[in-house]
N, C-alpha and C positions, 0 to 999 in steps of 0.2 A: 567594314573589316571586323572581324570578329577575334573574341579575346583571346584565343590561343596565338592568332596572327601576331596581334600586338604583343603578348609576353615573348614570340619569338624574335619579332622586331630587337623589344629589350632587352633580349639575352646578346645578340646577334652584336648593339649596339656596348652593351658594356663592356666585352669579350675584347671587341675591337678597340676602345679604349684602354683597357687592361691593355691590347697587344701594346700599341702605339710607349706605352709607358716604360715597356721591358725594353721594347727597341730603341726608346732614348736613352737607357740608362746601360745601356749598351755603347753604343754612340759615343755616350760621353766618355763611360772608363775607356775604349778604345782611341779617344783623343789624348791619352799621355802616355800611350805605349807607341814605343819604335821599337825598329828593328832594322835589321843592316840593309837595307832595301830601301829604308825613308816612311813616310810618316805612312799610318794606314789608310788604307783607301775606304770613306766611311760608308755604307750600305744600308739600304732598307729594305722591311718587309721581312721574310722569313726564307733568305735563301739559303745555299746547303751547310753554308757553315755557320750559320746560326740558329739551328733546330731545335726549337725550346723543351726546355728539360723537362722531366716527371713534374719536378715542380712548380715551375710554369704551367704544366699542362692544362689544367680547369679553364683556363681562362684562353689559353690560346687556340684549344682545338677548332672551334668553330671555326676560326678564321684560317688556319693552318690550311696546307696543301692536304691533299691525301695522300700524298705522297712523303709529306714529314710526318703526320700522325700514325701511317703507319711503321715508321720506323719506329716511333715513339713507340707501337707495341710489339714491334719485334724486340725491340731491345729489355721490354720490360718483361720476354718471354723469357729471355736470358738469365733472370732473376734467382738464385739458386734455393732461397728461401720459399719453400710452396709458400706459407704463410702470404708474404710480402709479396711473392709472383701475384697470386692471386689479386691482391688487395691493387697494388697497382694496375694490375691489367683492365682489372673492372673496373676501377676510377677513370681512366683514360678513355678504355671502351664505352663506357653509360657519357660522357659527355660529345664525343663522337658521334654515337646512334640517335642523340636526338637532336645535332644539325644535320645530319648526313644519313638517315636511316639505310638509302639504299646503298650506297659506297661502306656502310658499316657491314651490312649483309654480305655483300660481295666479299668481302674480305676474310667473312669467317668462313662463306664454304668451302675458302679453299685453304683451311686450318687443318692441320694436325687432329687429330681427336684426340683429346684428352679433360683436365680439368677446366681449363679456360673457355676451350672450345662447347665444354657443357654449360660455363656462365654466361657464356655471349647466345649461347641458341637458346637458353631460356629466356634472357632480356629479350633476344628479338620475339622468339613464338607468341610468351605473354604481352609485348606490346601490341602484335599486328593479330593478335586475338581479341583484342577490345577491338578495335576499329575493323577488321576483316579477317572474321572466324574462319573462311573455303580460305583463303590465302597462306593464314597460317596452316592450316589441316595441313596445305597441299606440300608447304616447305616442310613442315614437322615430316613427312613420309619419306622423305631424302635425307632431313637433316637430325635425327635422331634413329640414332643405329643400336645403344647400349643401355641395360638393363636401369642403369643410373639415370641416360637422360628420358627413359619413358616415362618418368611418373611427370614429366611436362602434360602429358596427356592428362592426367589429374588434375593439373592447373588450370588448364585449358579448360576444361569441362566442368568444374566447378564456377570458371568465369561463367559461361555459355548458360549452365541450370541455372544460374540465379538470375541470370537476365528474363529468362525464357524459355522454360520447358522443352516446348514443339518446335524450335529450331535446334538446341542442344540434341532431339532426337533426331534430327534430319542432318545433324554433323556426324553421327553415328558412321556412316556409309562411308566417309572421308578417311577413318579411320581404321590402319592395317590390322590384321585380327590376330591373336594369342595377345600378352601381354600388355601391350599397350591400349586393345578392345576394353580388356578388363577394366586398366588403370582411369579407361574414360567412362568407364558402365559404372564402378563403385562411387565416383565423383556425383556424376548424375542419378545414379539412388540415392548417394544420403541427401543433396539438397531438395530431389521431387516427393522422398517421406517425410520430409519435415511439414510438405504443403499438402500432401492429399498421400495417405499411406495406400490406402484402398488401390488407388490410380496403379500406382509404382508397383503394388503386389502383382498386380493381374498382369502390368507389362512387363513386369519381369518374369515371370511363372510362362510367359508365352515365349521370349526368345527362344530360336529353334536351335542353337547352340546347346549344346548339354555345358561346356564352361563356363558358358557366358552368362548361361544360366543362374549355378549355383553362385557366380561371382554378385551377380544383381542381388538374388535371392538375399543372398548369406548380409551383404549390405544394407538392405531394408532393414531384415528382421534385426541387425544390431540392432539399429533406429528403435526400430519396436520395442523391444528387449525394454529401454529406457521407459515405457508410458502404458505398456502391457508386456512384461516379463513373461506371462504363464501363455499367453496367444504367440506368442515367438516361438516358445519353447514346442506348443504344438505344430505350429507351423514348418519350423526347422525338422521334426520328424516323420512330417508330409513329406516333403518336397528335397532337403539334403540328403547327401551320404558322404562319406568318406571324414577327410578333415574341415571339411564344412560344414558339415553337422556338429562336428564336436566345436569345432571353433562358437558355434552360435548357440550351442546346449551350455554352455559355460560362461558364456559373456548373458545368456538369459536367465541361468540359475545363479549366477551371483546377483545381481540384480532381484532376481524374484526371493533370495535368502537373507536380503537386507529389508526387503518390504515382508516378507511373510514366511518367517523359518520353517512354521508349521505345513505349508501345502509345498516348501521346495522340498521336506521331506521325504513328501508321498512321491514328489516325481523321485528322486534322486535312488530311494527304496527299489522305482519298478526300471529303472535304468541298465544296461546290460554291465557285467562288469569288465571294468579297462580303465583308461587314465582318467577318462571322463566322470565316473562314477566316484574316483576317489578322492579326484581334487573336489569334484562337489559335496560328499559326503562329508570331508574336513572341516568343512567351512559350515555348511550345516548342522556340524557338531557343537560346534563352538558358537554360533547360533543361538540354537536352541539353549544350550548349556547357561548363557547370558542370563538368558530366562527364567530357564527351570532345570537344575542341572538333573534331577530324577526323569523328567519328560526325555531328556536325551539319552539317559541311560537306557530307558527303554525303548526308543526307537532305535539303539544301536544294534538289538537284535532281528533288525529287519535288514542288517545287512550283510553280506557272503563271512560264513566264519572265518577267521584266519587273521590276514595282516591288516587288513582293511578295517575292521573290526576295533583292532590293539589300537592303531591309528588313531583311528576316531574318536575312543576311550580317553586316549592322550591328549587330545584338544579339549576333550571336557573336564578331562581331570586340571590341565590348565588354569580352565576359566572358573572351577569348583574349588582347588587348592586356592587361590588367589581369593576368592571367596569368603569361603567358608571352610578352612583347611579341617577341620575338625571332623564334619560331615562326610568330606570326600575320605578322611582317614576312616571313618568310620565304614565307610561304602568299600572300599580295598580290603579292610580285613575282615568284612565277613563273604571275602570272593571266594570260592572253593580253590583248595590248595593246587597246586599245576604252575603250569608255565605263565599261562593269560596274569593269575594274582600277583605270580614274582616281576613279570613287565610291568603289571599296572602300578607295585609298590615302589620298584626302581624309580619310574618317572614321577610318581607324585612325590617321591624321596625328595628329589633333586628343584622340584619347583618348593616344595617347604623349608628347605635348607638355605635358599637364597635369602631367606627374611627371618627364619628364626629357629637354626642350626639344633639350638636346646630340644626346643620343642618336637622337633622331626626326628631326634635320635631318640628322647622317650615314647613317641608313637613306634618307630621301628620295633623299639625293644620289647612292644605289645604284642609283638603278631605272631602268634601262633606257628608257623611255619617258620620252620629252620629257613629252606633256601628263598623265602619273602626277605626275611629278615636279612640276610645275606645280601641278599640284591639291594636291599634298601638303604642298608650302611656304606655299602660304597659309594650310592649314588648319592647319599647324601655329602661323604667325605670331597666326593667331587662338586657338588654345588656349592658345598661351603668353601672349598679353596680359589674358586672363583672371584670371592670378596676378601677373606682373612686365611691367605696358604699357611703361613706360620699357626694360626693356632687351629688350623684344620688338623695340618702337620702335626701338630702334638699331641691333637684329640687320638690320632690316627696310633701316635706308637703308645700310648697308654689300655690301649686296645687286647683283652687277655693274652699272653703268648700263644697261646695253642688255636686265637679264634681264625676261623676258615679267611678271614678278608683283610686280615691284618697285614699280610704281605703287598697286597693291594691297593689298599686304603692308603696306605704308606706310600707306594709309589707312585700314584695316581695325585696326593695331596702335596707333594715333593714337586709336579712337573710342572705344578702351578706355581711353588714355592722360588725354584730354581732361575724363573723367567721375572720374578719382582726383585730378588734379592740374591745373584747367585754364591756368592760368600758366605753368605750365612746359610743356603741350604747346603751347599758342601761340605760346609764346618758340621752342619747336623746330623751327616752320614758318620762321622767317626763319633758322634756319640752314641749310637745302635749296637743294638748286640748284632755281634755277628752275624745272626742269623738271619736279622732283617736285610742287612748290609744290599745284598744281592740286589732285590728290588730296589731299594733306593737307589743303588749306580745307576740300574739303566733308566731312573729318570733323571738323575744328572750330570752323568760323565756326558752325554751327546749336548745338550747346551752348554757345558762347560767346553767342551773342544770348540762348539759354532764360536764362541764368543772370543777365546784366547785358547791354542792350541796350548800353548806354554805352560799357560796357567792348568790346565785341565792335566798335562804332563805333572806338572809337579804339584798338584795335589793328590793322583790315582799312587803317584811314587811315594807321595807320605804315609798313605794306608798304614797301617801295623802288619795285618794277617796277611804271610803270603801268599793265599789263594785269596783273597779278598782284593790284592794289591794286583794280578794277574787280572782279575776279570775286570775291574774298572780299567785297567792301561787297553784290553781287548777291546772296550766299549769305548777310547777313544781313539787306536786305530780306525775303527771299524768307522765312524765320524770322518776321520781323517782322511783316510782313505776314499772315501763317497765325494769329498771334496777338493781334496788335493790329492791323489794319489803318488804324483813323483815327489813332494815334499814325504811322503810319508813312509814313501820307499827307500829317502836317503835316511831318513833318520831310522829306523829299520835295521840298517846294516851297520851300523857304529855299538847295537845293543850285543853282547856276547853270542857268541853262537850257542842256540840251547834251543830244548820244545819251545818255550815261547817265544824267541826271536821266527820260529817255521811257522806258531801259528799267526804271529803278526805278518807274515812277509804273505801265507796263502791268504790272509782278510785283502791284503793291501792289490794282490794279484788280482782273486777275486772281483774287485769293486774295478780295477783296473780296465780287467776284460771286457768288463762292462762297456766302460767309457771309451775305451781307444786300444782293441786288441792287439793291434800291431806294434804300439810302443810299449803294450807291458810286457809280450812274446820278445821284442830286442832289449830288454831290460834287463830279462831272465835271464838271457843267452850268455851274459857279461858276468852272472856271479859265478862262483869257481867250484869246483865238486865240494859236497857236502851236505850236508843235513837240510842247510836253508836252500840251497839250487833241488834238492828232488825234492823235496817240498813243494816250490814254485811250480816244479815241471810235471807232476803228480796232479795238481791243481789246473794247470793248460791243458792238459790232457784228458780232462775229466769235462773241459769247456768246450772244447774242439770236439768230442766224441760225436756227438749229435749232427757236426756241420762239417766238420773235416775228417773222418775217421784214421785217412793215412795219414795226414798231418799227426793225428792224436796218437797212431802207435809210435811215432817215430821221437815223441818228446817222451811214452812212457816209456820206451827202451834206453833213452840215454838216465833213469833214474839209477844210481850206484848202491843205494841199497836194495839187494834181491826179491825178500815178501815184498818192499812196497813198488818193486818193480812189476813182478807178476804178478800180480792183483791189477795193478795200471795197465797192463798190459791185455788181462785177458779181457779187460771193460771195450778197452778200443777194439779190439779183435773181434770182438763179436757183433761189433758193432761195423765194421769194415765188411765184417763175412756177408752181413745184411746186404752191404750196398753195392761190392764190387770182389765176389767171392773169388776169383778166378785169381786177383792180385791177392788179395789175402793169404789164399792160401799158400802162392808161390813162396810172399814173404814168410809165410809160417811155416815153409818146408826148414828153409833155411836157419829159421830162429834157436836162438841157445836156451827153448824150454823142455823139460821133460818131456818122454816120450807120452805119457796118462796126460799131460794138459794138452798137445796138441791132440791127441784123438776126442778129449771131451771138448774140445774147442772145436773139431771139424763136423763132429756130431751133430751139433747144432741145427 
């Protein structure tokens, strides 16, 4: 007898044990319950009304009927928690399929397809794939339908190559073609490159598949990639195309830019350009830069001028700044003035500012160029609020009045400010001159409304300056609105009627239309003539133009004041005439406009 016989013996034997134990203790509680019928009638074994629970389950399946364990997974399919569906299903199932393999089988194919049904067909495929590879093939071809459960084919065929090459390729045949061919051909490349690369090139290079092909291919040369980087890389521009070329130019030039930055250069230099070139030249920027941040400088001109270029400059200036921040300052201002020296000042701005704010604003304030120097300040105001917003912030309003990025700087170092501390960036807007003011609201009336509408209300209301106190309440409708539109549309209407009650209520429309046309259009319809309803209907009108046009003339004719009626009017009109002129016009014979606007209106 051999020893799987006997551990199944002993499984068989403990199980049975285990049962006998639950069914006396059964037994026994059942000996001191009655009921109006007389004492219970006591019972053995596993009949229907005693069908051991989940809990029980380990131990009784073996011996169970299959007729109770499969309740046992019907009921566990019931389970409403995938979580716990799952986990039960499989507990139950894995101790079922290995007393009952073939009553476990039978059971699933005539399952549902779904998640369960994909954990019970890969228990059985990988079981009966160790012990009978054609067996399994033959059920995998019935019993795997979905893109989920084909990478069973992967499992499979990695079992298969590791036992044995030359049978793994005579299971080939067993196996349906598109997807699941693949998922068994990449399985069986990378474990036959591990053992004989040579072997695996040539028999993949010959299947007469052009898919199947590049799928083998592209799988080897990974392999490769890892122990000869730069032979992949020629290899893949043999023999790939499409995204499998690029797939295997990238997984071998990372690889070949960790072993040798200088020769992934030279390929990456002669490479065509598109995503491929870029993500590789990045990486080889930063590379090289580790190195010798001059060698990379000047290999950057061996690549397409432009973005690519700036890109690449920025991964070195990175790894240069961090460095030797002194150097790379030095290499930025003597760049020729233009666009390229103000990106490349901006970004090494902003990596020098992270670690030593001092020192990166008196490099900025070296460079020669107005708009370097410009770009440099900001970006540094921005890298240093990253760490210390407050005193970014106050670097930022100390800033001459008249300089070009003061307004900037200011709002930029604020929106960092306002998200650590928002009280005190609030409170710091009313200590601004006016003039700055502006900038500063819109970096924090919108996280002051996210946070507390309330609070955001009654701080824009404390402002002093009434244009100053109008454009922050504007920037937390406009917040308000995006988020809550009907809370913002009640509060809205309790403000006087005035210009800005119309232009809160068209921000509030606006953002409305956005999110739920139909309830901001029955919302309008309810406010009563006046300033804020053609305001609203002014605003619908100008929404709907594009996608309703007669809907659109018909909200800008009910507007009661005149100019801003025809003006609304002649937008949709003309826009009506475009799509359904015959109605247009009818309604324009009739309409109460001038005689000179319908004829410049029919002109058209």
């Amino acid at each position: 007898m051999n020893t799987q016989s006997k551990g199944q013996k002993m499984l068989i034997g403990a199980v049975l044990l285990a049962l006998a134990l639950m069914a006396a203790v059964w037994i026994r509680g059942n000996n001191f319950r009655k009921d109006k019928s007389g004492p219970v009638v006591r019972t053995s074994g596993l009949a229907p009304s005693t069908t051991p629970t989940s809990a029980g389950l380990t131990s009784a399946v073996p011996a169970a009927s299959n007729t109770d364990v499969t309740t046992l997974l019907d009921r566990a399919l019931t389970e409403q928690d995938p979580v716990r569906r799952s986990m039960e299903f499989g507990r139950i199932f894995a101790v079922w399929f290995e007393a009952d393999p073939e009553a476990a089988l039978a059971y699933v194919q005539k399952m549902s397809h779904g998640t369960e049904y994909t954990q019970a067909t890969s228990l059985i495929l990988e079981s009966f794939g160790k012990s009978d590879p054609k067996r399994a093939l033959t059920l995998a071809r019935d019993m795997v339908t979905t893109h989920e459960q084909r990478f069973i084919y992967n499992t499979l065929f990695d079992q298969f190559s590791r036992n044995d090459i030359q049978s793994a390729l005579s299971y080939l045949e067993l196996v349906p073609a598109g997807e699941s061919r693949e998922n068994a051909l990449r399985a069986l490349a990378t474990n036959w490159a591990d053992k004989d690369m040579d072997s695996t090139l040539s028999w993949a290079e010959h299947l007469g598949d052009a898919t199947e092909r590049a799928a083998a291919l592209e799988t080897a040369l990974a392999s490769l990639a890892g122990t000869d980087p730069h032979r992949s890389l020629d290899l893949a521009q043999q023999f790939l195309s499409g995204e499998a070329l690029n797939r295997t130019l990238l997984t071998g030039l990372k690889k070949l830019t960790t072993r040798d930055p200088q020769t992934a250069s030279q390929v990456v230099s002669q490479l065509s350009a598109g995503p491929v070139q870029t993500s590789a030249a990045l990486d080889v920027a930063r590379a090289l830069a580790t190195q010798q941040p001059e060698s990379a400088i000047s290999w950057l001109k061996t690549l397409p001028v432009g973005e690519l270029q700036q890109q690449a400059l920025n991964n070195v200036l990175d790894v240069w700044g961090s460095k030797n921040p002194e150097d790379a300052g030095k290499y930025v201002a003597q760049m020729p003035k233009g666009a390229d020296q103000d990106a490349a000042a901006a970004h090494l701005a902003h990596t020098l500012a992270a670690t030593d704010p001092a020192a990166a604003i008196h490099w900025a304030q070296t460079l020669e160029s107005d708009s370097a120097q410009e770009a440099a300040l900001v970006n540094i105001a921005s890298g240093w609020a990253r760490k210390d917003p407050a005193a970014a912030t106050q670097w930022a309003e100390n800033l001459p009045t008249d300089s070009p990025v003061r307004g900037k700087t200011i709002q930029d170092t604020l929106s960092y400010w306002v998200l650590e501390d928002p009280k005190a960036a609030g409170s710091f807007v009313n200590t601004l001159p006016e003039t700055d003011q502006p900038h500063a609201i819109k970096a924090v009336a919108p996280v002051l409304t996210q946070n507390s509408v309330a609070d955001a209300l009654t701080w824009a209301q404390a402002l002093p300056s009434d244009d100053i106190r109008e454009l922050a309440l504007q920037e937390v409708v406009t917040r308000w609105a995006d988020n809550h539109p009907t809370e913002a549309a009640t509060w809205a209407l309790t403000e006087p009627e005035s210009a800005t009650r119309v232009d809160h209520v068209r921000t509030i429309v606006a953002a409305w239309m956005a999110e739920n046309a139909d309830q901001a259009v029955s919302w309008a319809q309810t406010l009563p003539a006046g300033p804020t309803r053609d305001g609203a209907a002014d605003l619908i009108s100008a929404q709907l133009t594009a996608r309703n046009p007669e809907l659109a003339v018909d909200w800008a004719a009910s507007i009661e004041r005149p100019e801003l009626r025809d003006a609304s009017l002649e937008k949709a009109l003309t826009a009506w005439l475009q799509t359904n002129r015959s109605a247009a016009q009818t309604w324009l014979a009739k309409a109460n406009l001038s005689s000179a606007t319908k004829t410049r209106l029919l002109g058209q």
